[in-house]
N, C-alpha and C positions, 0 to 999 in steps of 0.2 A: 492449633495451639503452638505447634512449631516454630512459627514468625514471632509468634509471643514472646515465647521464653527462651529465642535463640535474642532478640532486644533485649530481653532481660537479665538475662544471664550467662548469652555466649559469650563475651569477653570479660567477664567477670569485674566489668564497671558499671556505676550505677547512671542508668541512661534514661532517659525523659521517652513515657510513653503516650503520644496523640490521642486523645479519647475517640476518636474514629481510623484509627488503626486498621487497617483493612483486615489483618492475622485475627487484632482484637475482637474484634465485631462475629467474625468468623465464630470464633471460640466460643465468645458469650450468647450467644444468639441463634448459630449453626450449627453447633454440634463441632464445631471447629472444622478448619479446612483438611484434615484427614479424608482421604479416598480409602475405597474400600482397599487398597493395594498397601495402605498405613501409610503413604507418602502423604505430607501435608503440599496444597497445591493453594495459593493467592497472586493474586495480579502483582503483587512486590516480590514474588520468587519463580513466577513462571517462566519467566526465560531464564533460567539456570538448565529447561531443558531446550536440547541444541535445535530442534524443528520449532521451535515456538521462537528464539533468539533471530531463526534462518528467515521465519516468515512476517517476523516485525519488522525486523532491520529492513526487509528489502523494504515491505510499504513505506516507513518512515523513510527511509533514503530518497524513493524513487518521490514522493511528496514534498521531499526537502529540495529536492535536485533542480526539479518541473520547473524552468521561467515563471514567476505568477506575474502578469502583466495587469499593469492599471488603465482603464478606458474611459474614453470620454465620448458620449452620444451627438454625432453632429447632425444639423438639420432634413440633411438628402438619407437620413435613413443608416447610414454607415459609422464608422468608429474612428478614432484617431488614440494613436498610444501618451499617455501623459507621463512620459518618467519625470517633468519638472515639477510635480502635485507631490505635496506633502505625503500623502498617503501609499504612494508608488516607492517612495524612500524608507518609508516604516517598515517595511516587508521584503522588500528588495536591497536592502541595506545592513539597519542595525535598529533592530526592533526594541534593544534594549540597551543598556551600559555595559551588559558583559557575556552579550549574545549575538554571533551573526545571525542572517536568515536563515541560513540553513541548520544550524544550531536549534534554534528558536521551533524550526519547523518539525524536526526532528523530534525535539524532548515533546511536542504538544502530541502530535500522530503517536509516537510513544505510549503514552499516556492513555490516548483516544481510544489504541489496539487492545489495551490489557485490561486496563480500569475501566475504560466507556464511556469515560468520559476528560476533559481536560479543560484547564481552566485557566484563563490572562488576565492579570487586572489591568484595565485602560486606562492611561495616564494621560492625564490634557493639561497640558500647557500654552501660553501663547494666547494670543491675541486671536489667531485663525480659526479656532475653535475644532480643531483638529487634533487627532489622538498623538503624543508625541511621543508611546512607548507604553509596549505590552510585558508584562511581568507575569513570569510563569508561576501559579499556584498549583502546589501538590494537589492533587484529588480527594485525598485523606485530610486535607484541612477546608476541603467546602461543603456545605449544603443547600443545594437549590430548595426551594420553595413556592408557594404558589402564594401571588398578592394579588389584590384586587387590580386588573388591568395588565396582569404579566408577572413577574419571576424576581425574586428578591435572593439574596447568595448569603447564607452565615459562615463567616469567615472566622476558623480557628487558627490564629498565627503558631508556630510554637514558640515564640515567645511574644507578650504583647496579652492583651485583651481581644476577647472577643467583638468582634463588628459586624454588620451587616450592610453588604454591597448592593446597590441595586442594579436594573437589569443593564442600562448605559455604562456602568462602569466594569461589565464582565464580559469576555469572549469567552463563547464555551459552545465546547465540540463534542458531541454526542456520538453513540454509537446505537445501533438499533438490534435487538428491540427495547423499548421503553419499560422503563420500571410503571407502577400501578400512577404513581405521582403524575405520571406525563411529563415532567420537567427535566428527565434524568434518564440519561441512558446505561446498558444491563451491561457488564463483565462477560466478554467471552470464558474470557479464562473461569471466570465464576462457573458458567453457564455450562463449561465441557471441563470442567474442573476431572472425571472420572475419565477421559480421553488424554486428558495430558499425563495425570499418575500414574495409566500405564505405558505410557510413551517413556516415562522417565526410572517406573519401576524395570521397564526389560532394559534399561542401560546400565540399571544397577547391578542387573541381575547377572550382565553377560561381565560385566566388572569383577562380579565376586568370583563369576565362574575364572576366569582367569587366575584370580588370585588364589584358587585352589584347585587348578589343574586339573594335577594328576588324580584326586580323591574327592569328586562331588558327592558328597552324601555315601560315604562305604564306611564299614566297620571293620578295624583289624580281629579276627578270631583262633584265638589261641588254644592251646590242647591247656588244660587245667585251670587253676585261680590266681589273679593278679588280686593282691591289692593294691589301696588307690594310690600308693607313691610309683608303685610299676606301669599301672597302665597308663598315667599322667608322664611317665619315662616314657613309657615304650609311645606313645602317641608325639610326643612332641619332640622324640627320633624320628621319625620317619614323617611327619609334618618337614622339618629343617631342611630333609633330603630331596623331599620331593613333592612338599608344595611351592605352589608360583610361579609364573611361565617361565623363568628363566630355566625352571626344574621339569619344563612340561614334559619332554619325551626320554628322561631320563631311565633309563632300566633299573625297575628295582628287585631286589630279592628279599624274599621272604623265607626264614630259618625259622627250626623248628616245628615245625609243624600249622606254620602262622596260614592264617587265608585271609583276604581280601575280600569281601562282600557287599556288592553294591546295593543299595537300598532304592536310587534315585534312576533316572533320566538324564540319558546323555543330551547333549542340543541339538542331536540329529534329529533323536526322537522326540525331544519338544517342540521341534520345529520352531526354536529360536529366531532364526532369522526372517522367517517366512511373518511372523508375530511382529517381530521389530518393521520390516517391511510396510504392515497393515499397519502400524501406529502410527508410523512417519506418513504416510497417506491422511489417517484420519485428523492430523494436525492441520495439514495443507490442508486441508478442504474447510476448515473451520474459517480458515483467513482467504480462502479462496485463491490459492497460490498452487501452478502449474510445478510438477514434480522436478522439473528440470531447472526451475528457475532454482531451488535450494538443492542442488546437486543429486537429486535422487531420478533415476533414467531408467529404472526398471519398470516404470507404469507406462502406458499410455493415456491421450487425453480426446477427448473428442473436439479441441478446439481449434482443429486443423492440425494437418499429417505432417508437417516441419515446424522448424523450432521457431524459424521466422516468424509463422501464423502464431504461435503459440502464444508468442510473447506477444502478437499484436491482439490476442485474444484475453490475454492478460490483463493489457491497457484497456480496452474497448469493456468487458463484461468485470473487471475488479478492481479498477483505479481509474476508471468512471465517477462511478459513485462518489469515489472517494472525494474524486477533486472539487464536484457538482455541491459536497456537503461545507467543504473547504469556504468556496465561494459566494454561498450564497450565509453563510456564518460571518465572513467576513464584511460582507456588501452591509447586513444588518445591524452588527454590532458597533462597527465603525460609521457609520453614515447614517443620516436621518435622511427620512422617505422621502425627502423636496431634491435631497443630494442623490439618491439612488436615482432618481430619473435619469440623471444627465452622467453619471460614473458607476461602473463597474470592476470588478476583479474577473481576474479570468488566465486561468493557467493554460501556458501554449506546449499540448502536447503531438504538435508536427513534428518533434525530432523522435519521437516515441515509435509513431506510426510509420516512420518510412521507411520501405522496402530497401533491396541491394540497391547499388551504383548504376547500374544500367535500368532498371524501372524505374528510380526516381529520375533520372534522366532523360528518358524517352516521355513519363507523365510529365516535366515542366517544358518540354519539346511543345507539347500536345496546348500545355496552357497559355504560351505563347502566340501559338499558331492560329489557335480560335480566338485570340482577342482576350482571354480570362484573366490574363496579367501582364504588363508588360515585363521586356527584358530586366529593367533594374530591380522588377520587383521581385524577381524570380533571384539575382545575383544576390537580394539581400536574405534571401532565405538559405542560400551557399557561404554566405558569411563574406561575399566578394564584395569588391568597389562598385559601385555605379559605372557606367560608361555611359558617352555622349551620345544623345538623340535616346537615351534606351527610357523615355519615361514615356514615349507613346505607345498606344495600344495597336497592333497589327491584327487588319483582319483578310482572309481568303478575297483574292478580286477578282472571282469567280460566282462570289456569292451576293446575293443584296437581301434588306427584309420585303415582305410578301407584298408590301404596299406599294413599293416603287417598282411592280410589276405592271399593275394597273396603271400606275403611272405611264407606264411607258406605252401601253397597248392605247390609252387614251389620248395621250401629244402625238402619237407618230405621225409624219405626214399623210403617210397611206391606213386612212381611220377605216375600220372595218367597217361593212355596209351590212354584212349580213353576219348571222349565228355562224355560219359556214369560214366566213372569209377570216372573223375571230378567233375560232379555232385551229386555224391553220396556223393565226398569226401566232396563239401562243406555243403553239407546237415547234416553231420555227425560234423561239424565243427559248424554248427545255434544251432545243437540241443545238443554239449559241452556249448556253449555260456549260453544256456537258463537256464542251468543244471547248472551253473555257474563253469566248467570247463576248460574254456578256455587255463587258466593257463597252463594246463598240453600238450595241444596241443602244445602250444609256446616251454617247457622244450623241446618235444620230436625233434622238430626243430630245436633247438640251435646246 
């Protein structure tokens, strides 16, 4: 109820409330979003705590950042990049009037991480019959549904009447797992709603602790009777003096006969830190983010022993997923099935995966060498110029395929008569290959 009536009455104007309010729904319906810890906790306040802000940001970023490439299927089986297709421009450009891509990419993943879900109206304009811009819709003003044949969207603007979208006219990004509906993916932040409020309750906590220092939880005890204008005195003396960190190690005395008596737990003995430690853990693991990537280096991970691995373990088992849901959301929504045959989306995460300067180095060595790529194709993945001659393929000319072995054992002039004399010949042919010879066997067979 906190989200409620902090819209309703935290600024003390009168402001327009969404009938699918996420705070709202919470309240009337859940018991409100209240954790046992009395923090209210919703996908519209979750990231006010810092491990939840640490572990959206990077996925949104890292999703915003990733090249999305647009592809075309050519006939021998392989791909060709189409940045001249309309659709290559939509997402790699300016998706909207008042959004870059990465903007764009950012607010929906956003969305995706906390709500579960996200939503673009798809605008077609044009002759080409092609999307000409996606319009981000809050999550708190759609509802998916089930129609006969697939998914209908009821659209609550906040201002405007209500509408309903159908399935061509919506991008939407789900998070798993599914609600009962099937059409609609679940709130993390709903879902571990009591993992975040103590994530955010021990930041409150170590907050207050500061701001009361010197006196957590003690009683001043005096020889005789105060009334309550003396002890309301005598408290908020010695409050002035030496509550507040600035007052934290300040020496105090106590006249009269006064004592100090502690009621509480210092942090030693709450083991504060060690709690705060385990919550900032149990956030990361919810979005599946390595401890290091959001500054926290006290854990270990089992996803490789350097930070290299770490983060290639990152990419590979937690923005996998992510990209794989990206693209195949995108490939659907935007393109009908005649168009997906021949065009896909596909985000290119080779700058994610590569090792230091000497591995990536020595492996485009390696790919060259075997014929896997040529030079210029390798220069454009270094972001270098082309050079002359560099668009052939080089292969070892020590090596040939198995075929033109027989080849050769069968044209030589001297044709083997017997199993004996064949075996010799091809023995004599391993040990040109090793010698790096070969060459001269093939001349002699032409």
């Amino acid at each position: 109820m906190g989200g409620f009536l902090n819209r309703m009455i935290g600024t003390g104007e009168r402001r327009s409330i969404h009938p699918r309010d996420p705070a709202l729904v919470d309240w009337l319906y859940g018991g409100g979003a209240r954790t046992a810890t009395g923090i209210s906790v919703t996908p519209d306040n979750a990231r006010q705590c810092p491990e939840v802000d640490a572990c959206v940001g990077l996925i949104e970023d890292t999703i915003a950042t990733v090249p999305l490439d647009f592809f075309e299927r050519t006939g021998d089986g392989s791909r060709e990049r189409r940045d001249d297709h309309p659709l290559h421009a939509l997402l790699h450009d300016t998706p909207n009037s008042w959004q870059t891509s990465a903007e764009f990419r950012q607010m929906m993943e956003g969305w995706r991480s906390t709500h579960g879900n996200a939503y673009a109206r798809i605008v077609t304009s044009g002759l080409s019959g092609f999307p000409s811009a996606l319009e981000p819709i809050p999550p708190a003003q759609m509802q998916p549904f089930r129609v006969p044949g697939g998914v209908a969207y009821r659209w609550t603007p906040d201002s405007g009447s209500q509408r309903v979208l159908l399935q061509n006219e919506v991008l939407h990004l789900k998070d798993s797992p599914f609600k009962a509906s099937l059409v609609e993916g679940e709130s993390k932040v709903t879902r571990h709603r009591e993992t975040i409020g103590r994530a955010l309750a021990i930041g409150e906590y170590i907050s207050r602790f500061f701001s009361n220092y010197a006196v957590p939880k003690a009683f001043l005890e005096v020889p005789g009777v105060l009334d309550k204008e003396g002890a309301e005195l005598l408290r908020d003396q010695f409050e002035a003096r030496h509550a507040g960190l600035e007052n934290s190690h300040r020496i105090g005395v106590l006249m009269a006969g006064m004592k100090l008596n502690s009621v509480g737990v210092d942090n030693d003995a709450a083991k504060t830190i060690e709690t705060y430690s385990l919550a900032v853990s149990q956030v990361a693991r919810i979005w599946d983010i390595p401890l290091h990537l959001i500054g926290e280096m006290t854990k270990a991970t089992s996803w490789g022993t350097g930070i290299e691995q770490q983060s290639i373990g990152f990419v590979v088992y937690a923005m996998r997923p992510k990209f794989v849901i990206w693209e195949q959301a995108l490939n659907a929504a935007l393109m009908s099935s005649a168009t997906r045959r021949n065009f896909f989306f596909e985000f290119n995460v080779d700058g994610l995966l590569r090792g230091d300067f000497k591995t990536r180095m020595e492996g485009f060595a390696l790919m060259v060498q075997w014929g896997l790529a040529t030079p210029n194709e390798i220069r454009r993945l270094m972001n270098l110029p082309p050079v002359a001659d560099g668009n052939e393929r080089l292969h070892p000319i020590n090596y040939a395929p198995a075929s033109r072995i027989m080849d050769v054992l069968m044209r030589n002039k001297t044709e083997p008569k017997t199993a004996d004399d064949a075996t010799r010949m091809l023995a004599s042919i391993v040990k040109a290959a090793n010698e790096g010879r070969l060459q001269d066997i093939f001349k002699a067979a032409a």
